[in-house]
Structures are given as structure tokens and as C-alpha cells.
N, C-alpha and C positions, 0 to 999 in steps of 0.2 A: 660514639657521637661524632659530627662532622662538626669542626670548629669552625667559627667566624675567619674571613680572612685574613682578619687582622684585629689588634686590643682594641677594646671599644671601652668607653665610659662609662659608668650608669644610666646618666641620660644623654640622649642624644639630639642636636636640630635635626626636622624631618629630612632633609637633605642626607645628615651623617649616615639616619638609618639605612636610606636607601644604598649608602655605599658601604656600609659595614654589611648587608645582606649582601649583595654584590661582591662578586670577586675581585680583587686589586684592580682596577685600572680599568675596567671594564664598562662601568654606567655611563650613561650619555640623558640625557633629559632627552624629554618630549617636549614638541611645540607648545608652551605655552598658549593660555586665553589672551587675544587681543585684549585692551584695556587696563583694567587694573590690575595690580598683581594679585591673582588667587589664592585664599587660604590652603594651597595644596599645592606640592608638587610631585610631580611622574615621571618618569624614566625604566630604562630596558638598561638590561645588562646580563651578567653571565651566573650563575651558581654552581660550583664543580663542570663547570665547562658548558651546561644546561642555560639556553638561554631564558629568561623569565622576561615579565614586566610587572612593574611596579609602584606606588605611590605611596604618598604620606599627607594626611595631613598636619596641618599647622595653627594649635590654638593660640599660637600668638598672635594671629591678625583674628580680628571681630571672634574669638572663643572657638574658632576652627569650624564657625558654622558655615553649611553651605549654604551657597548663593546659587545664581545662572552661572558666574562664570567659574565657581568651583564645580561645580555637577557635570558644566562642559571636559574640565579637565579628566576628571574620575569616567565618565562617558567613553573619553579617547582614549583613556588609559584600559578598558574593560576592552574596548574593540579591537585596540589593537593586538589584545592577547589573545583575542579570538580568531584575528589574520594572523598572527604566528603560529598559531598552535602552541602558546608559551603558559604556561603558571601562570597566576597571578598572585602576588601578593601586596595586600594593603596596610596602613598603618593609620588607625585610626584612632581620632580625640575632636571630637566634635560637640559644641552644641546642640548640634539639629538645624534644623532650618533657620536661614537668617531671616529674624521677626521683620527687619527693614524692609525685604524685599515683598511680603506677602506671599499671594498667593503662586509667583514667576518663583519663589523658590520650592515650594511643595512641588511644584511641576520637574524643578531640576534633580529631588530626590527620587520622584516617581521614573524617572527617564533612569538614574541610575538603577534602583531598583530593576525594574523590565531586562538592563544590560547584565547587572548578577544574573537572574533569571535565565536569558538568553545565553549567558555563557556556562550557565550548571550541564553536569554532565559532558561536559566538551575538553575544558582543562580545570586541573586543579585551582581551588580558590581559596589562600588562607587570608585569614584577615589576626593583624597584632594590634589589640585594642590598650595603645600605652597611658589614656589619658581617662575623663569625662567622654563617654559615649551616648548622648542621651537623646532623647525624645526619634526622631526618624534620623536621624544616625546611628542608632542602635540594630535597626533592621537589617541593616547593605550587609554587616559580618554575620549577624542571623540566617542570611540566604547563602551564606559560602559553605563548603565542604567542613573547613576547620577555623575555631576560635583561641587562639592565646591571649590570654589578659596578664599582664604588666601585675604587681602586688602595688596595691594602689588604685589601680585605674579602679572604674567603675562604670554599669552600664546599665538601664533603666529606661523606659517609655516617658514614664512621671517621674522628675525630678525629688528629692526633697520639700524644698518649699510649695509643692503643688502639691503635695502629700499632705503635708501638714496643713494648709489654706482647704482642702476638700475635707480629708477625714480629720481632723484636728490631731494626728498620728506626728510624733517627735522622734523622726530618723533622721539618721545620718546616711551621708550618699555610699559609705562601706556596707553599713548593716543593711540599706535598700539594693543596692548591686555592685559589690565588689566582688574580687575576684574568688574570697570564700563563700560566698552565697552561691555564684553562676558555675563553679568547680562541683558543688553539691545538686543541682537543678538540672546539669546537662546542656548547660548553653553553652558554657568556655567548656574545650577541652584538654587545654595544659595552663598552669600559670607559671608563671617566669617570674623570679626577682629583680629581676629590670632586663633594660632593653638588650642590652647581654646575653644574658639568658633566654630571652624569647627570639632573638634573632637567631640564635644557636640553632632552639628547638626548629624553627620554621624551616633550615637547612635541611636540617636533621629529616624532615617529617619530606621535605620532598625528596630526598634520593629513595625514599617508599617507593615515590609516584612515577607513573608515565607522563609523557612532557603533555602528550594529549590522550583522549580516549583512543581506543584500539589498537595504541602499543603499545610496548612491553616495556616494563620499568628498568632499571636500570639492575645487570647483575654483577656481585661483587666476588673480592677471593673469600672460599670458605673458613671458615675460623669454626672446627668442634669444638663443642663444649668443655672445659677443663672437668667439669665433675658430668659423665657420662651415662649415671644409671638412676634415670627416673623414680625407677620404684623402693628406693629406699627411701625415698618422702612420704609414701602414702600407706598409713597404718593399716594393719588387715582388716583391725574394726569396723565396720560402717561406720558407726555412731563417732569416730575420733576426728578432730579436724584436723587440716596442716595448709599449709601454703602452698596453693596451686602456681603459683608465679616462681617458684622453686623448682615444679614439673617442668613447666615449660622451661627455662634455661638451659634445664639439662639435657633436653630435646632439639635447641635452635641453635644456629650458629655462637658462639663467645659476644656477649656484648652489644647482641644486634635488638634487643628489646625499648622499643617504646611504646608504654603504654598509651591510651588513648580514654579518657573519663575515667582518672582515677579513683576520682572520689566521689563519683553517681553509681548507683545501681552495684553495689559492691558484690555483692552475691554472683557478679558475672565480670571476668576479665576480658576486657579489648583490647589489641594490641598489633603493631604492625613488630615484623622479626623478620629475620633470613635465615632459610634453611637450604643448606650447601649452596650459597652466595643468594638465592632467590628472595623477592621481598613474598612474605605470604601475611596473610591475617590472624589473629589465634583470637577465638571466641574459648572461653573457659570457664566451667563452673568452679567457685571460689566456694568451698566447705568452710571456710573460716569465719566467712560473714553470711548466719542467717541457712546453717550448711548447705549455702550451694541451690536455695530454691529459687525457681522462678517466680517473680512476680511482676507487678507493671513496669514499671521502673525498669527492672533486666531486660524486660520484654522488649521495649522497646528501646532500651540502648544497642541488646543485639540486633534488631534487627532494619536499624539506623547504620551498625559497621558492616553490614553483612551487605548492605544495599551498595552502600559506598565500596566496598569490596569488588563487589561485582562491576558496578561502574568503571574503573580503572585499572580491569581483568586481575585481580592479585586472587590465588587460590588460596581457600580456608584450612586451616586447618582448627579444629573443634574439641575440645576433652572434655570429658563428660562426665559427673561423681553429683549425681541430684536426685535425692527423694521425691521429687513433682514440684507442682505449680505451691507458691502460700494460700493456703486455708484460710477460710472467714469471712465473716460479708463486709467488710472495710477495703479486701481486695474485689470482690465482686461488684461492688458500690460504685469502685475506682475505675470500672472497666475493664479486670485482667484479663474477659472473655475477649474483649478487642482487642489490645495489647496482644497477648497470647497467638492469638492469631493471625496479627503481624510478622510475628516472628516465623512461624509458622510459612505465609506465605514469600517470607524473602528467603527460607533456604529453598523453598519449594520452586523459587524462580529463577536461584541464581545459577549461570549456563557457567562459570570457573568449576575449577576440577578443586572438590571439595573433599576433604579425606576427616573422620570423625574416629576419636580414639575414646573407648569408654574405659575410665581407669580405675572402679569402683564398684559404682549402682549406677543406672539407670530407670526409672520408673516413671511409669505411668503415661500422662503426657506430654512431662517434659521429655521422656524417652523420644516420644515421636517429635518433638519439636526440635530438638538439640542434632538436626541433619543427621537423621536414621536414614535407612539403609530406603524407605520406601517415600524418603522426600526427596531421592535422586543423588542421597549421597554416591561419589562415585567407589570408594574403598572405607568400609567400617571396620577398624579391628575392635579389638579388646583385650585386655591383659587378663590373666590367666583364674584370677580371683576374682572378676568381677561377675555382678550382679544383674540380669534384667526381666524384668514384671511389673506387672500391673501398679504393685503398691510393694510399700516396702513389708516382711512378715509379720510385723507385730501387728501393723493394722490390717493384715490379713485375716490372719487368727483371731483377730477382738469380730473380723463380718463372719465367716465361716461357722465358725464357735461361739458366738453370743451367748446359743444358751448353756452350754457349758461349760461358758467360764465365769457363770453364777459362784462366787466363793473359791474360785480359783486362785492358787496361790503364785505369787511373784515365777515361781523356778517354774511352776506346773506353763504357766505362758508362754515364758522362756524357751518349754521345752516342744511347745508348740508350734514357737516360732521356729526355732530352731529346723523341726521335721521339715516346715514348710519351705522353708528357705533352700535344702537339701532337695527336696524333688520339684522343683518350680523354677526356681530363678539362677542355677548354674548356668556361666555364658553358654557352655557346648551346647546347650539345648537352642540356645539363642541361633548357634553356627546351624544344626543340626536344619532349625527352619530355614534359615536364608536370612534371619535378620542381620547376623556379623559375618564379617568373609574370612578372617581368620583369627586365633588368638594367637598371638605376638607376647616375648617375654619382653619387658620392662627393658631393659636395659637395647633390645634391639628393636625400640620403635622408634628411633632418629632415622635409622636405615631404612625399614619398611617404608616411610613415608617419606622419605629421598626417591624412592623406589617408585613411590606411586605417585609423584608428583613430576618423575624425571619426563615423559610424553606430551607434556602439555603448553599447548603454543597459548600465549596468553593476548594473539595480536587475531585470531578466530572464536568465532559464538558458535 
């Protein structure tokens, strides 16, 4: 992890923050709004030598809500990173619009608003939500790339008290939107124990990034993994779980792991790492939680990092151990058909040099979803024991044999399954079509995919 430049407090004035994200000596403000002093201030400065630009709000004047002349600020502060080509990061605690002003401040969130907008896709946007985010100050960090929320803060459209006055509903602004609610929902995507720790993370999470779209992020010295061979993590069994966050480690540089929506959509890991100093992505089926299936929820967390992936050229890398989509009309209900197919269309679209390792099973549609070989993956291996078809055998054998497995006994299934699995779903048949390009032993698939990621300019589409 990249440390702060220096020891910081728990809490900080918006000001400190911007200099504790900032490198020693480095920040300078931005012109201020003529007039009053603004609940907000901006400035530019350096991170790991990387210039950014920056701002903070301050609920200590009028509850940190914006006005015209705070919106002015955040405005020039958004454009100017857009005339750098610099990061942006913000620090937000706001009321929302200032009620005094009417309807000239709804105009000044809107203008903000449009300028997220106008700057997505151009440079990175994180926003550190340390306070109260609420009513359309909740929106601005919603339209950025990445969310940290502070343990504590909280953030919501409808406050409590208008929660309570409409439905007669008696929450609290944690239990309506604090950082364990929006950590589960997929809105924050890291939380920090204080301003400490989210300014850490927010360093941390741009030396990933390119300063702007179309260049290459930054590369570091390689650090191998201490423990080097993948496949003593993953049980022969199908049916056994274990921790895929365990595979990867053993795959990626020492230490270079940060996850990204830890606690959404568990069933699928997101993650930014470095392999042989590179930053890459790692999209992961997680057998632990739910073994490893797709459903909405996965669906479209993956294919939220896989978009943002591609944006900021960083190549995927994918592991793959899933029996298919969740089963049921609660998923059907929910839309997995859409979701699903999100997913679907972002590996299908993304031009980064994407390599996919199947380390188990593969089946069915998440086979084809999970950047197979025919959605443009550019290198598919597979380790030597894995699995790919249609469905996994047992439910093979329950559609094949229906009618003879009238009074079938447990082993008689078993042994069913078993045949099936033997002439069906061995990877080399997989090789044999073209779906895998080779199988790879466990222990030398950090190399192989060194190998197949070492050609690739990340600054061309």
C-alpha cells in the first residue's frame, strides 16, 4: 500500500485533507469564488509525483451545502482537471443544496453534475464521502469512477427526518446510508476508518490509474509472490469451496492486491493487482460464496469493473470455477436476463488484452460469459483438471436419464455422473475444439500469463 505523506489525524479540516492526499509541499489552492467564503475549498498538487487536482468540502459553514458560489468552486475545480489531464479527487460532506438559495442553487448542482459527466471517461474521478452526503450531494460521488466512505459518514437522497414525515419509517441516517449499507448495494466501494485510511486507500487506488484515458498507468518493480503455486488452494472436488483471493495472490505480484466492492456481489472478486510490476484487473469467480454463481448482483459488478477496466486500458485478467447463472424466478424476476447480458456485452466489447484462466469448471453460460475464447478473449488457458460443458454431470444425467433414474439409487447416479463427466467435460476436448489455447500446470500460470500480457501497449485500441 502507498502511505500518506505524512501522519494524519482521524479527523481532518478540509484543507488538512487536501494536504495529507497531497505530497509534502506540494498543494497550492485554486482561485477562490469572489465574495463570500465558500463551503468548499480546491487545489492541485502532486501524488507520488503524479499531478492531481482536488477539493474538499466544509460542513462547517451552512452544513457544507452548496450554493452558486460553492458549485462555482467544484465547477473550476472539475475543469481544471479536465485542462490537465490530472485525477480528480473530492471530499465530500454536504447537505445538498442550500434551501436559502432556491432554485440558483439546484442550477449550481446541475452545472456540477454535467462537469462529472463531461469529465467521465477522460481522467479518473474518486470521490472520499467523510461526512453527511445527502439529498443532490449524494449524486456528484455517484457519477465518479470510485466511492470511499469514511465509517461514519453516510449518504442518501431522503434524509431520515423526511423518511420518517413521508412513510412514518424510524431510521437512523447509519441504518438509511451508512457506509455498511452502501459497502453491501454497490454504491461505496471501499470504507476507511477515518480520514487516514481513506486517503491511504485513494493514493493507493491511483497509482492503478492512468493520469488520463489513453495512457499507460504507471509500472512498478516486480515483487513474486512469496507462496507460488496456485493449485494447492483449489480442491480436486468440484463440490469443495476455498478462497479464490488466495489463487490470485499466488499469481500477482507480493502485496499488490486491492480489492474493489468487497462486500457486493461476493460470488465474484474485483480487483485491481500487478503482475510483473503491471497494474491489471482480476475479475474472479469466488466458490465460497454461493460456489462461484452468477447472478445479478455479480453480473453487473463485473461488468461495471470490466467497463471501467477498459476505459483506463488496464488488461483483465479472469479465473474461472462456476457451475452457471443462480436458478429461480427471484433471479429471473430481478432481471438476470439483462444483468447477464451486460456482462456479457462488456467482455465482448473490451479492445485491452484480456487472458482468462479456467481453474476448475466452467459451465454453461457463465462459461460463455466469464471472457471465453469466442467473446474475444485474447489467451484462454486452463489447468489440467478442469472442467467445461454445458451443465455440471449430475444435472446432466437427472435430463439424459430421467427415465431411468426412476428408483435409482444415490451411487447408481454417482455413477452416472461420474461416466458423464469422463467423456464430456475433460478440458483437452475443450483444447481439442479451440475453446482453450492451452492447459498450463498450476504452479506456471503467473508465467504464462507474464507471457501473454508481456506485447501489449495499453496507450492503442
Amino acid at each position: 500500500m502507498i502511505a500518506s505523506s505524512r501522519a494524519t489525524p482521524a479527523t481532518l479540516t478540509p484543507w488538512q485533507r487536501l494536504e495529507s492526499l497531497c505530497d509534502a509541499g506540494t498543494l497550492r489552492p485554486l482561485p477562490a469564488h469572489d465574495g463570500d467564503t465558500p463551503a468548499v475549498v480546491a487545489g492541485e498538487g502532486r501524488v507520488e509525483g503524479r499531478d492531481v487536482v482536488c477539493y474538499a468540502q466544509d460542513s462547517r459553514l451552512s452544513g457544507g451545502s452548496v450554493g452558486v458560489a460553492e458549485a462555482e468552486v467544484i465547477v473550476a475545480a472539475l475543469r481544471r482537471a479536465r485542462h490537465r489531464g490530472a485525477p480528480l479527487v473530492g471530499f465530500l460532506e454536504s447537505a445538498g443544496a442550500r434551501i436559502q438559495e432556491g432554485a440558483a442553487a439546484l442550477g449550481g448542482l446541475g452545472r456540477v453534475f454535467y462537469e462529472n459527466v463531461a469529465l467521465s471517461e477522460q481522467v479518473p474521478q474518486i470521490s472520499i464521502v467523510t461526512g453527511t452526503a445527502a439529498g443532490g450531494g449524494c449524486y456528484s460521488p455517484a457519477l465518479t469512477d470510485f466511492v470511499v466512505m469514511v465509517e461514519g459518514a453516510s449518504m442518501f437522497l431522503t434524509g431520515p427526518m423526511v423518511v420518517r414525515e413521508a412513510l412514518g419509517e424510524q431510521i437512523s441516517a447509519e441504518s438509511l446510508g451508512g457506509a455498511q449499507v452502501h459497502e453491501r448495494n454497490g454504491v461505496c466501494h471501499f470504507v476507511a476508518d477515518d480520514d487516514d485510511g481513506a486517503i491511504a486507500t485513494a493514493r493507493e487506488l491511483l497509482s492503478f490509474l492512468p493520469d488520463r484515458v489513453g495512457e499507460a498507468g504507471q509500472r512498478h518493480a516486480t515483487l513474486p509472490p512469496a507462496r507460488s503455486d496456485p493449485g494447492v488452494v483449489v480442491p480436486a472436488d468440484r463440490r469443495k469451496v476455498y478462497e479464490v483471493r488466495e489463487v490470485v495472490r499466488r499469481i500477482v505480484d507480493e502485496g499488490s492486491v486491492l480489492e474493489v466492492c468487497a462486500k457486493w456481489a461476493c460470488s465474484l472478486v474485483t480487483a485491481f493487482a500487478r503482475l510483473d510490476g503491471r497494474p491489471v484487473g482480476i475479475v474472479a469467480s469466488q466458490p465460497r460464496h454461493l460456489a462461484g454463481v452468477l447472478d445479478v448482483e455479480a453480473s453487473e459488478k463485473g461488468a461495471r469493473f470490466v467497463r471501467l477496466c477498459d476505459t483506463y486500458r488496464i488488461p483483465l485478467l479472469v479465473l474461472v470455477d462456476t457451475p452457471g447463472f443462480m436458478p429461480g424466478s427471484r433471479q429471473e424476476v430481478a432481471g438476470v436476463i439483462r444483468h447477464g447480458a451486460q456482462l456479457v456485452r462488456a467482455f465482448a466489447a473490451a479492445t485491452v488484452r484480456r487472458c482468462t484462466v479456467i481453474l476448475r469448471k466452467a459451465y454453461g453460460g457463465a462459461y460463455i460469459t466469464m471472457n471465453s475464447k469466442d467473446l474475444g478473449a485474447d489467451r484462454v488457458l486452463a489447468w489440467p483438471r478442469a472442467e467445461v460443458g454445458i451443465m455440471s454431470p449430475q444435472s446432466a444425467v437427472r435430463v439424459i436419464h430421467r427415465r431411468e433414474l426412476d428408483g435409482a439409487t444415490d451411487d447408481e447416479v454417482a455413477g452416472l455422473a461420474d461416466a458423464y463427466a469422463r467423456r464430456h467435460l475433460p478440458v483437452r476436448l475443450a483444447v481439442e475444439r479451440g475453446l482453450v489455447d492451452a492447459i498450463v500446470a498450476p504452479e506456471d500460470t503467473r508465467a504464462a500469463l507474464v507471457a501473454a500480457l508481456g506485447d501489449f501497449d495499453p496507450t492503442r485500441r
